[in-house]
MARMIKE-789612 format. One record per atom (N, C-alpha, C): residue in three letters; x, z, y. Coordinates in steps of 0.02 Angstrom, whole numbers, padded with zeros to 5 digits, always signed. Atoms other than C-alpha are relative to their C-alpha. Layout:
BEGIN
alaXZY/...
***
This chain:
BEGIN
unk-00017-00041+00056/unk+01588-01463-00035/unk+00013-00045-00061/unk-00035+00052+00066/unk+01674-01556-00197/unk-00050+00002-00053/unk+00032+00003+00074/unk+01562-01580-00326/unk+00049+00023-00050/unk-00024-00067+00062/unk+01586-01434-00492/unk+00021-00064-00047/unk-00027+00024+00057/unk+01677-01511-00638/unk-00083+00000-00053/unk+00053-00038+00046/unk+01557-01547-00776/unk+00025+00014-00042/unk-00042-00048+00058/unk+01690-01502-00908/unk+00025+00068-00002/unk-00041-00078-00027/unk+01744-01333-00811/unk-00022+00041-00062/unk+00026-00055+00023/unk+01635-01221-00924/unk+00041+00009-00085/unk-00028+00008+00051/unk+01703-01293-01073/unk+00076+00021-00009/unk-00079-00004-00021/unk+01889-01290-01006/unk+00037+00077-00002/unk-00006-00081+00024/unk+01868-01088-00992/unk+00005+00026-00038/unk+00005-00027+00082/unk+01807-01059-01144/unk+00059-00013-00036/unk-00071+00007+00026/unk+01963-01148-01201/unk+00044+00052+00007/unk-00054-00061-00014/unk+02077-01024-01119/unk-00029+00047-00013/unk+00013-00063+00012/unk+01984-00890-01160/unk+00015+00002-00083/unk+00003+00002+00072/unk+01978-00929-01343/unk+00086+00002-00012/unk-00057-00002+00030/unk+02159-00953-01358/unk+00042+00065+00033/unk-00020-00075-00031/unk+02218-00801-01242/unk-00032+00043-00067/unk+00053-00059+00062/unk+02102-00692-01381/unk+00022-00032-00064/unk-00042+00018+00059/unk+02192-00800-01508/unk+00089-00010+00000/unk-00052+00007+00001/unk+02370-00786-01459/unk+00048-00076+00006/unk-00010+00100-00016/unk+02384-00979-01431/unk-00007-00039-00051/unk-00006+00056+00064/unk+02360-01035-01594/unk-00062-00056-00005/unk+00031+00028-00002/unk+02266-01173-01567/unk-00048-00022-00050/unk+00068-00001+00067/unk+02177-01197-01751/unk-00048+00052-00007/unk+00068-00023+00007/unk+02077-01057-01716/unk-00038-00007+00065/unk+00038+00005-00055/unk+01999-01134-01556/unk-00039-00072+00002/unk+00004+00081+00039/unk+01977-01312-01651/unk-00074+00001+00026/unk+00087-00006-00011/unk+01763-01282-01612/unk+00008-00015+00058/unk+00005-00032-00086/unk+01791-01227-01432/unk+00045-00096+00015/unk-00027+00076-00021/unk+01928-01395-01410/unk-00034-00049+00000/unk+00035+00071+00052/unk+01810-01514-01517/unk-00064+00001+00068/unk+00061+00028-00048/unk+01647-01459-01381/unk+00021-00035+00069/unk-00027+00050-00052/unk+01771-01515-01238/unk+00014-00052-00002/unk+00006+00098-00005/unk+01808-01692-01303/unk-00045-00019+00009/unk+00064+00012-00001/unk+01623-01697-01329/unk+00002+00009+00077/unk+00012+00013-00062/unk+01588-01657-01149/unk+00054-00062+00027/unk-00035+00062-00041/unk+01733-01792-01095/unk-00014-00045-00018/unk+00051+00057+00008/unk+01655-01915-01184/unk-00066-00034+00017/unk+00062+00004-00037/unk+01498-01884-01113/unk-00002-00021+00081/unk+00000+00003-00059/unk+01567-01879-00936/unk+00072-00055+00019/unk-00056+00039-00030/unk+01698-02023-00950/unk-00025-00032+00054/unk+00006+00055-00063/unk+01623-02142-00795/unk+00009+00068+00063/unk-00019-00032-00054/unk+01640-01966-00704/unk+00068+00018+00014/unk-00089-00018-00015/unk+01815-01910-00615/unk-00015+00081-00012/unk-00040-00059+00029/unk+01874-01744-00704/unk+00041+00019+00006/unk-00029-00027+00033/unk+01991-01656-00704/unk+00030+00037-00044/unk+00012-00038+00078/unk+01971-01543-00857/unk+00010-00060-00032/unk+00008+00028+00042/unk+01956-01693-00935/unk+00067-00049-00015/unk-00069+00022-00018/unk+02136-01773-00877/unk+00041-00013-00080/unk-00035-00003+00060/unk+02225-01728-01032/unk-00031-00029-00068/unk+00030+00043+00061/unk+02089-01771-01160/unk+00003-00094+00021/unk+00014+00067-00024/unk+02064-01952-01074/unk+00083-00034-00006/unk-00104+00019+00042/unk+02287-01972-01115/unk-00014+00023-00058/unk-00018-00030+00079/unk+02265-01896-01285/unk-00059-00056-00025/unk+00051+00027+00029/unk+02112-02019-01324/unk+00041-00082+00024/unk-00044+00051-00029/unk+02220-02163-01238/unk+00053-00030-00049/unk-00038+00032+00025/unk+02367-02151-01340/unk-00025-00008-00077/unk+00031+00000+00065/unk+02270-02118-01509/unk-00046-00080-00015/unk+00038+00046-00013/unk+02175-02287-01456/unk+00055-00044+00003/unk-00059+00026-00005/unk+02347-02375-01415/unk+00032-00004-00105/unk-00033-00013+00062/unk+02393-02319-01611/unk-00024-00037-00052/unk+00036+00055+00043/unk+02268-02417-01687/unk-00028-00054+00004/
***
């Protein structure tokens, strides 16, 4: 059996928050901000929830 994501719970909440917000992503800025927090917590683990933050923290790291 695959070992559960540990970002999944967070990853939901995402879509849920922006479905109930029409996609506008500044009002889900809390809900986004506790999922970097969990991918930071769980970078030495393999994610996928976390896929996209771990490229968005990549090239922001590349920038400076």
């Amino acid at each position: 059996m695959p070992k559960k994501d540990p970002c999944q719970r967070q990853a939901c909440e995402i879509q849920k928050c922006l479905q109930a917000n029409k996609y506008i992503e500044s009002r889900c800025a809390d809900v986004i901000e506790e999922m970097r927090k969990c991918c930071v917590i769980h970078t030495s683990e393999e994610s996928v929830c976390c896929s996209g933050f771990a490229r968005e923290q990549a090239a922001a790291e590349k920038k400076t």
